[in-house]
C-alpha positions in Angstrom: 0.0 0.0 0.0 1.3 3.4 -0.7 0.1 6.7 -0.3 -0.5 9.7 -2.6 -1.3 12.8 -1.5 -3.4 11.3 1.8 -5.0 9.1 -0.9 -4.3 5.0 0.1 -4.1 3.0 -2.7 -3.5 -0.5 -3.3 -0.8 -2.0 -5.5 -3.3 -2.7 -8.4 -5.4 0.0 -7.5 -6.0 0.5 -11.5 -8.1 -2.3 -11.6 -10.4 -1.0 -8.6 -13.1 1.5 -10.0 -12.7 4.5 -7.8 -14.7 7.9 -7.5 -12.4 10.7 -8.4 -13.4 14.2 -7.7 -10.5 15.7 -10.2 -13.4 16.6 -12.2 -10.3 17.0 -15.1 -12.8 14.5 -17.6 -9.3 13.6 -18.9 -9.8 9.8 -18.1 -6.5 9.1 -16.9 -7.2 5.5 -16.3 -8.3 4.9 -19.9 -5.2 3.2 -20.7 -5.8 0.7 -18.2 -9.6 0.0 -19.1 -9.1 -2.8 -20.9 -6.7 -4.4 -18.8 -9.5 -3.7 -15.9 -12.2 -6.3 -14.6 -15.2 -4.3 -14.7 -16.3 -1.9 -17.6 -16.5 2.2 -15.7 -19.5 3.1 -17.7 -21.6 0.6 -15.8 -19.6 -1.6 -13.5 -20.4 -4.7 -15.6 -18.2 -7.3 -14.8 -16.2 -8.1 -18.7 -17.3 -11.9 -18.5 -21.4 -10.7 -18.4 -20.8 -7.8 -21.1 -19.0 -11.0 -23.1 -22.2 -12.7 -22.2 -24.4 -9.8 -22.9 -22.9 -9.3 -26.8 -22.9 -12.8 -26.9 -26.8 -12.9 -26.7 -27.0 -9.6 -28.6 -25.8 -11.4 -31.2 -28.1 -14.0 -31.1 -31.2 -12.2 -30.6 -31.7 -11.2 -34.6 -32.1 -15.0 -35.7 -34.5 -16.3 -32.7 -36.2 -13.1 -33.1 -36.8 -13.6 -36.9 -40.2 -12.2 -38.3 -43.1 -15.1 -37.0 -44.4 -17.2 -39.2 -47.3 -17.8 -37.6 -50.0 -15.9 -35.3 -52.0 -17.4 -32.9 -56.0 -16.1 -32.7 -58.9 -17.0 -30.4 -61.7 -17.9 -32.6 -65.7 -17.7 -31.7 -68.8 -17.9 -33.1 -70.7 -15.0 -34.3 -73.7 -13.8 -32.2 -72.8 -16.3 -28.9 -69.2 -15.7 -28.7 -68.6 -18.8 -27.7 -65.1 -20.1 -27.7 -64.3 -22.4 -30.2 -60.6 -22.8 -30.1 -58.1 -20.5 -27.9 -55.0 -19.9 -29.9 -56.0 -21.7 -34.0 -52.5 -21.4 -35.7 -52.7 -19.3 -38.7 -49.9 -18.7 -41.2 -49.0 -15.2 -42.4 -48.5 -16.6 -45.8 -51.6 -18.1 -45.9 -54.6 -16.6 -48.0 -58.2 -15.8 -46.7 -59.1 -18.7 -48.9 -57.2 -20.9 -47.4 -57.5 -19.5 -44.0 -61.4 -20.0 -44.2 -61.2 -23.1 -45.8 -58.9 -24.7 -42.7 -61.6 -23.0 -39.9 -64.2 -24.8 -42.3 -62.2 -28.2 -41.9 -60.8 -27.8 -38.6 -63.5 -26.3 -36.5 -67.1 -26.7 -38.2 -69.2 -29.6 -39.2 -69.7 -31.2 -42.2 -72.8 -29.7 -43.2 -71.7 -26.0 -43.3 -71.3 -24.8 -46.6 -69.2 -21.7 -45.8 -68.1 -19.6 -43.3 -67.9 -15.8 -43.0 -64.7 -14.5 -41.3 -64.6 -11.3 -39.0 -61.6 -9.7 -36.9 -63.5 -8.9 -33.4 -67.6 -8.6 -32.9 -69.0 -6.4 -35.2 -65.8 -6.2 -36.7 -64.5 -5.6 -40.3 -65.3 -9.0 -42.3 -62.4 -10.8 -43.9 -64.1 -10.8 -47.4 -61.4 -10.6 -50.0 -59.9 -14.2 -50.4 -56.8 -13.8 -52.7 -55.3 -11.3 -49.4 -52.3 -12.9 -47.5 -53.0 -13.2 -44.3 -49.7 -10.7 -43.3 -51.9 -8.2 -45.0 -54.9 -8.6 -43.5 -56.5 -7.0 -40.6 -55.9 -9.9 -38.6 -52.3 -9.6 -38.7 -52.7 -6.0 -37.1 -55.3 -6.8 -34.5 -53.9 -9.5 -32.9 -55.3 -8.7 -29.3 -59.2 -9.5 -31.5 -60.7 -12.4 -31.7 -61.5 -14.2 -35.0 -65.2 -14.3 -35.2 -66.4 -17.1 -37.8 -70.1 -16.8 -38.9 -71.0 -20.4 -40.2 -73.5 -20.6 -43.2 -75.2 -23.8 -42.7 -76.1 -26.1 -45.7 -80.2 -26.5 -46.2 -80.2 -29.4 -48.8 -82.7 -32.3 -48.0 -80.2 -34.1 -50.1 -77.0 -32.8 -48.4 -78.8 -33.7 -45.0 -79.0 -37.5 -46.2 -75.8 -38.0 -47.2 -74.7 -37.2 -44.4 -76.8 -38.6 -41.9 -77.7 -35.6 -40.1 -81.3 -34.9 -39.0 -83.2 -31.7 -39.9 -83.2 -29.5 -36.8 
């Protein structure tokens, strides 16, 4: 230990961050920053900014543009749920997009369905839109409301089985 100026310091005292009231803003000690085990700007030890830039780096790919959104979808009029989080696609068309909530979550006998973001919402009416482009993709917080148009055929009714409500 040695003393400067009523000052104790210890051998290595460069690689100790100490408060200086020199008020000079010449950064003295600058030479010695990157010999030093903690960064002055914000006493991050140099292992965890490694880490941090480390991750920074990483970030961009995991945080790639999603492919897919997830939507709550429910019936018009009830609001019932019908599924909590249906996977759609950005790429995906209206089309297709109405076609797969026809498959997926209707029965056989409905003939279409009619697609609106939220209840009373604006209806999802042009089918050759992407998805991406689409009110959906912008309102995620809204549900997707399906309105199901129901087939009427006698005939339709048969081959299928189902009874005439």
């Amino acid at each position: 230990m040695s003393t400067n100026g009523g000052e104790l310091q210890a051998p290595d005292s460069d690689n100790i961050p100490r408060d200086t009231d020199s008020g000079s803003g010449s950064g003295s000690g600058s030479d010695s920053d990157s010999d030093s085990d903690t960064d002055d700007d914000d006493r991050v030890p140099k292992g965890a900014a490694d880490a941090i830039q480390d991750a920074e780096k990483q970030l961009p790919e995991e945080l790639e543009t999603p492919t897919d959104i997830y939507v709550q979808v429910e019936a018009f009029g009830s609001g019932v749920l019908l599924h909590e989080g249906f996977a759609v696609p950005l790429d995906e068309t209206v089309a297709d997009l109405r076609q797969r909530i026809k498959s997926d979550l209707c029965t056989a006998r409905t003939r279409t369905v009619r697609l609106f973001v939220g209840h009373g919402g604006k209806e999802l009416d042009d089918d050759d839109v992407h998805v991406a482009e689409s009110l959906l993709a912008v309102a995620v917080d809204e549900p997707l409301v399906i309105f199901r148009i129901m087939c009427k055929s006698l005939y339709a009714m048969c081959l299928l089985g189902d009874q005439p409500n």
